[in-house]
VOKOL-267845 format. One record per residue: residue number from 1; x, y, z of N, C-alpha, C in turn. Coordinates in nm, 3 decimals, padded with zeros to 5 digits. Example, Ala and Ser with C-alpha at 12.3 -4.5 7.8 and 13.67 -1.06 7.14 Angstrom:
REM residues 2
nr | nxx | nyy | nzz | caxx | cayy | cazz | cxx | cyy | czz
1 | 01.319 | -00.569 | 00.780 | 01.230 | -00.450 | 00.780 | 01.320 | -00.330 | 00.780
2 | 01.285 | -00.225 | 00.708 | 01.367 | -00.106 | 00.714 | 01.290 | 00.003 | 00.787
REM end
This chain:
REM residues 84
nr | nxx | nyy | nzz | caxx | cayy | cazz | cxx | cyy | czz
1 | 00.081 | -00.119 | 00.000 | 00.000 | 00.000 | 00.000 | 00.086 | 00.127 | 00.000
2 | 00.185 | 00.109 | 00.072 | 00.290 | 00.267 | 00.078 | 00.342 | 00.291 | -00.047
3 | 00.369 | 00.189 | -00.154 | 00.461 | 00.176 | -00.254 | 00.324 | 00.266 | -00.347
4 | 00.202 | 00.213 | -00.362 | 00.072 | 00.324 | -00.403 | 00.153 | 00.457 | -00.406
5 | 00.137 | 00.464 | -00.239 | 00.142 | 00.647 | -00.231 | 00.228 | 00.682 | -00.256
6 | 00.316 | 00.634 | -00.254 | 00.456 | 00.672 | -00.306 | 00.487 | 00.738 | -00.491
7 | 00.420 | 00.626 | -00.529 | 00.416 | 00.629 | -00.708 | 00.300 | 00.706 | -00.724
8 | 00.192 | 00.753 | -00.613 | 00.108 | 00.860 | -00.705 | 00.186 | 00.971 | -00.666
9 | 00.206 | 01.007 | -00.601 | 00.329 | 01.128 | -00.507 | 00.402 | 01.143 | -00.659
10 | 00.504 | 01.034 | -00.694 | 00.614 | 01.077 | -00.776 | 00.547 | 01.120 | -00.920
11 | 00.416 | 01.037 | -00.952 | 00.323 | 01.092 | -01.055 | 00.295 | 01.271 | -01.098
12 | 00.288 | 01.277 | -00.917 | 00.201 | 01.420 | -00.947 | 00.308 | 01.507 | -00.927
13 | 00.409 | 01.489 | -00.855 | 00.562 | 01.615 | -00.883 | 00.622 | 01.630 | -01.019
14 | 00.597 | 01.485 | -01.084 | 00.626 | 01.509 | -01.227 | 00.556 | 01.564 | -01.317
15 | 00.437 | 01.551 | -01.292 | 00.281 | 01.648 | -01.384 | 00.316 | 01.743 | -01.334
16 | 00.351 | 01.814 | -01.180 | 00.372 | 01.981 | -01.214 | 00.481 | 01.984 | -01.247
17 | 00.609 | 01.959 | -01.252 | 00.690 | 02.053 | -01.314 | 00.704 | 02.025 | -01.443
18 | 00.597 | 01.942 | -01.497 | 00.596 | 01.985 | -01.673 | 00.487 | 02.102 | -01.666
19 | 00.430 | 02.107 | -01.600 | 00.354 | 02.233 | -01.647 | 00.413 | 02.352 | -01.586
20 | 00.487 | 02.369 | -01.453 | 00.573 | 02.479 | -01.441 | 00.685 | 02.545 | -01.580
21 | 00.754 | 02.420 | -01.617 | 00.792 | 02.431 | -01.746 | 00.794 | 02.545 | -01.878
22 | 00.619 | 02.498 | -01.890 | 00.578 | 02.532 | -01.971 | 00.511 | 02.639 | -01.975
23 | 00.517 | 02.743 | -01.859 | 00.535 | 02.853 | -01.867 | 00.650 | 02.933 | -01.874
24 | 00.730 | 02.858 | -01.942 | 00.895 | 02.901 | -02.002 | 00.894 | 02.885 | -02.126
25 | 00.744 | 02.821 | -02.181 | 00.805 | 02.838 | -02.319 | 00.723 | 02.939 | -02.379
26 | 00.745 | 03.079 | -02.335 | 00.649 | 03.176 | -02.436 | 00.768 | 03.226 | -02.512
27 | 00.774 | 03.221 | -02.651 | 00.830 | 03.294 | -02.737 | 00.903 | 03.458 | -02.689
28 | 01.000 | 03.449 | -02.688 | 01.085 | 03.573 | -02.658 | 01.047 | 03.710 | -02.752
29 | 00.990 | 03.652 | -02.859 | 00.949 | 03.704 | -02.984 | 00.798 | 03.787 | -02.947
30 | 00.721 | 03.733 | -02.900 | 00.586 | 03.779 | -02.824 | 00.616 | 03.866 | -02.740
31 | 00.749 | 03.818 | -02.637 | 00.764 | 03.904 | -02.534 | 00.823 | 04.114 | -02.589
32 | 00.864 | 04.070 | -02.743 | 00.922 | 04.181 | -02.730 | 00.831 | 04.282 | -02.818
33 | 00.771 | 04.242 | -02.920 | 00.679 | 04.258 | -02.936 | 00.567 | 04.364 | -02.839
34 | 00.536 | 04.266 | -02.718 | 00.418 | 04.305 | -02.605 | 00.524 | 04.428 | -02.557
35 | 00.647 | 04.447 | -02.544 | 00.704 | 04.541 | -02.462 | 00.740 | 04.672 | -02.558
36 | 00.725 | 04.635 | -02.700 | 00.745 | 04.718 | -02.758 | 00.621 | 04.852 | -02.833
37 | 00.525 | 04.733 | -02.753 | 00.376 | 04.825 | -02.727 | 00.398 | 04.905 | -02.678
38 | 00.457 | 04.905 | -02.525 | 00.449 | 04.977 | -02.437 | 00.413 | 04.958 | -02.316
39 | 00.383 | 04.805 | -02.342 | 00.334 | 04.745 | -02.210 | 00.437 | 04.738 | -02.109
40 | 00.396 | 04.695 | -01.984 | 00.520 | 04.747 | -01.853 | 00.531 | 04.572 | -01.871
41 | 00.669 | 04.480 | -01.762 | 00.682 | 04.334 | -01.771 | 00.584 | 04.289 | -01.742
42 | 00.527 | 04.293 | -01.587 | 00.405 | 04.236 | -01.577 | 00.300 | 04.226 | -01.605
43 | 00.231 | 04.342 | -01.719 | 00.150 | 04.313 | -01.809 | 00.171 | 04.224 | -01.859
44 | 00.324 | 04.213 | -01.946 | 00.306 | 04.133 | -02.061 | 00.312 | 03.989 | -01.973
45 | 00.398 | 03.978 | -01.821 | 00.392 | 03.819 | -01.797 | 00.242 | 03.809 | -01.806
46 | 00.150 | 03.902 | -01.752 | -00.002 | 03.857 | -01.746 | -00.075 | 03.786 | -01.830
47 | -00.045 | 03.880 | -01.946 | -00.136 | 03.856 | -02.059 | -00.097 | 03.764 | -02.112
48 | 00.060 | 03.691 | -02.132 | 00.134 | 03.554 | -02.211 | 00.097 | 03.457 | -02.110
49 | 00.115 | 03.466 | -01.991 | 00.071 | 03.370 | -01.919 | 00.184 | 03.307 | -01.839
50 | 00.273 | 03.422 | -01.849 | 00.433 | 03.326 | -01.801 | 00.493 | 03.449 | -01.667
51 | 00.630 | 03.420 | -01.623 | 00.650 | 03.476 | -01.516 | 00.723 | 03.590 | -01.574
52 | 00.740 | 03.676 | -01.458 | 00.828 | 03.818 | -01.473 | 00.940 | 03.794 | -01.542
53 | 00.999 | 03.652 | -01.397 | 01.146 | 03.650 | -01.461 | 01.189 | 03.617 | -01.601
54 | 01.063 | 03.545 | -01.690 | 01.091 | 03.471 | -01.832 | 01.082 | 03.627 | -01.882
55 | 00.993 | 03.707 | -01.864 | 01.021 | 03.843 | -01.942 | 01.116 | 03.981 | -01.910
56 | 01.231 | 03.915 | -01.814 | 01.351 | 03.977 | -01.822 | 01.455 | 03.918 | -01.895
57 | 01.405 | 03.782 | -01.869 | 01.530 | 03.714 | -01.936 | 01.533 | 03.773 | -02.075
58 | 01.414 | 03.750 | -02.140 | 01.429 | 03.779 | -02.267 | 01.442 | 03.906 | -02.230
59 | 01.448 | 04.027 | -02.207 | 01.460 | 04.131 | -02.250 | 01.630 | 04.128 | -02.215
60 | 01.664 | 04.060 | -02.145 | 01.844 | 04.073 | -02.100 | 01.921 | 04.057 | -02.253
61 | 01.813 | 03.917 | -02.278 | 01.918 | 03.836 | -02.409 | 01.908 | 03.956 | -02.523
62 | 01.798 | 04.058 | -02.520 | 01.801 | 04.175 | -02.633 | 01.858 | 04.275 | -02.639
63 | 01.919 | 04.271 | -02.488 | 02.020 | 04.402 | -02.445 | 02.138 | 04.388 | -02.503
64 | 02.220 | 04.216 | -02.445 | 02.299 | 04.191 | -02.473 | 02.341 | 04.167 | -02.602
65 | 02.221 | 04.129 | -02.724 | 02.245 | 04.131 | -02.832 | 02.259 | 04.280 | -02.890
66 | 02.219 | 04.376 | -02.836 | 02.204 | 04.530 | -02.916 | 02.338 | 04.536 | -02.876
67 | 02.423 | 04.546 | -02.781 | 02.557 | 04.564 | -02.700 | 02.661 | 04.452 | -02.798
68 | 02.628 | 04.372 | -02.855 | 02.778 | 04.291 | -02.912 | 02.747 | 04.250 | -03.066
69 | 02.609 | 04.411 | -03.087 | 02.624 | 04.391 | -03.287 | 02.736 | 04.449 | -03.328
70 | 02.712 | 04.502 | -03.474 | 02.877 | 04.549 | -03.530 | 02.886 | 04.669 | -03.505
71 | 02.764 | 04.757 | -03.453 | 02.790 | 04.899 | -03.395 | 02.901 | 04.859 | -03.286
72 | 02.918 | 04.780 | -03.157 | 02.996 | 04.729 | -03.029 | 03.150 | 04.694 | -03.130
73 | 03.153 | 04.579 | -03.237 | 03.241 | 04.605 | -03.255 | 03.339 | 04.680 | -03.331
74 | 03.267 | 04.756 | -03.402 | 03.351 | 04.881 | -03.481 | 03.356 | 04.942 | -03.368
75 | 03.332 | 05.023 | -03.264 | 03.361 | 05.101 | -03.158 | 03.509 | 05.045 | -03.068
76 | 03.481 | 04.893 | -03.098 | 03.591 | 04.827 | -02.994 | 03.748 | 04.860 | -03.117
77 | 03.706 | 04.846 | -03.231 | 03.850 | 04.823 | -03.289 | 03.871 | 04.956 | -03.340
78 | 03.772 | 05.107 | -03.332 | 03.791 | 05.209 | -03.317 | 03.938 | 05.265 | -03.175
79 | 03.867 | 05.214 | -03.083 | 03.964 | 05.246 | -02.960 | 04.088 | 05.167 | -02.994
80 | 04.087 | 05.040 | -02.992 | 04.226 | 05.007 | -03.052 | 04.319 | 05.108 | -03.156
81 | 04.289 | 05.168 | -03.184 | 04.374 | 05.226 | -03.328 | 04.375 | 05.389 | -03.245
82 | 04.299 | 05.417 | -03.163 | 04.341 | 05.579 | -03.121 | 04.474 | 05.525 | -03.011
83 | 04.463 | 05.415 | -02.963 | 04.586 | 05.350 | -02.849 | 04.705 | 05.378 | -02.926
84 | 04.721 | 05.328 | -03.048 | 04.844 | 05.326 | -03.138 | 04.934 | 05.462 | -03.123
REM end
């Protein structure tokens, strides 16, 4: 009988964290989109259905991509050459 409760137990920790999950998978693409409305984060976690933190992340990964296009590196091999 314990071995039961045991295996519905391990059943149901595994059904939620597939569905915790899967409020990680909203498109980063939606997210920027919704922010580029004008919406504030937690609107947009509201309305996608996902958490704050998934709509910083993505907004981090868009920072960091605006920061290391070829504007970042022509600036970097600019300073190299005033060093000379």
């Amino acid at each position: 009988m314990r071995w039961v409760v045991v295996t519905l137990l391990a059943g149901l920790l595994a059904l939620s964290g597939s569905v915790a999950s899967a409020k990680d998978k909203v498109p980063c693409k939606k997210v920027k989109e919704a922010i580029a409305a004008g919406k504030t984060r937690d609107q947009v976690a509201q309305e996608l259905g996902t958490r704050v933190e998934r709509v910083d992340k993505c907004m981090h990964k868009k920072a960091k991509a605006d920061a290391s296009g070829p504007t970042g590196a022509a600036v970097s091999a600019d300073d190299e050459d005033a060093e000379d």
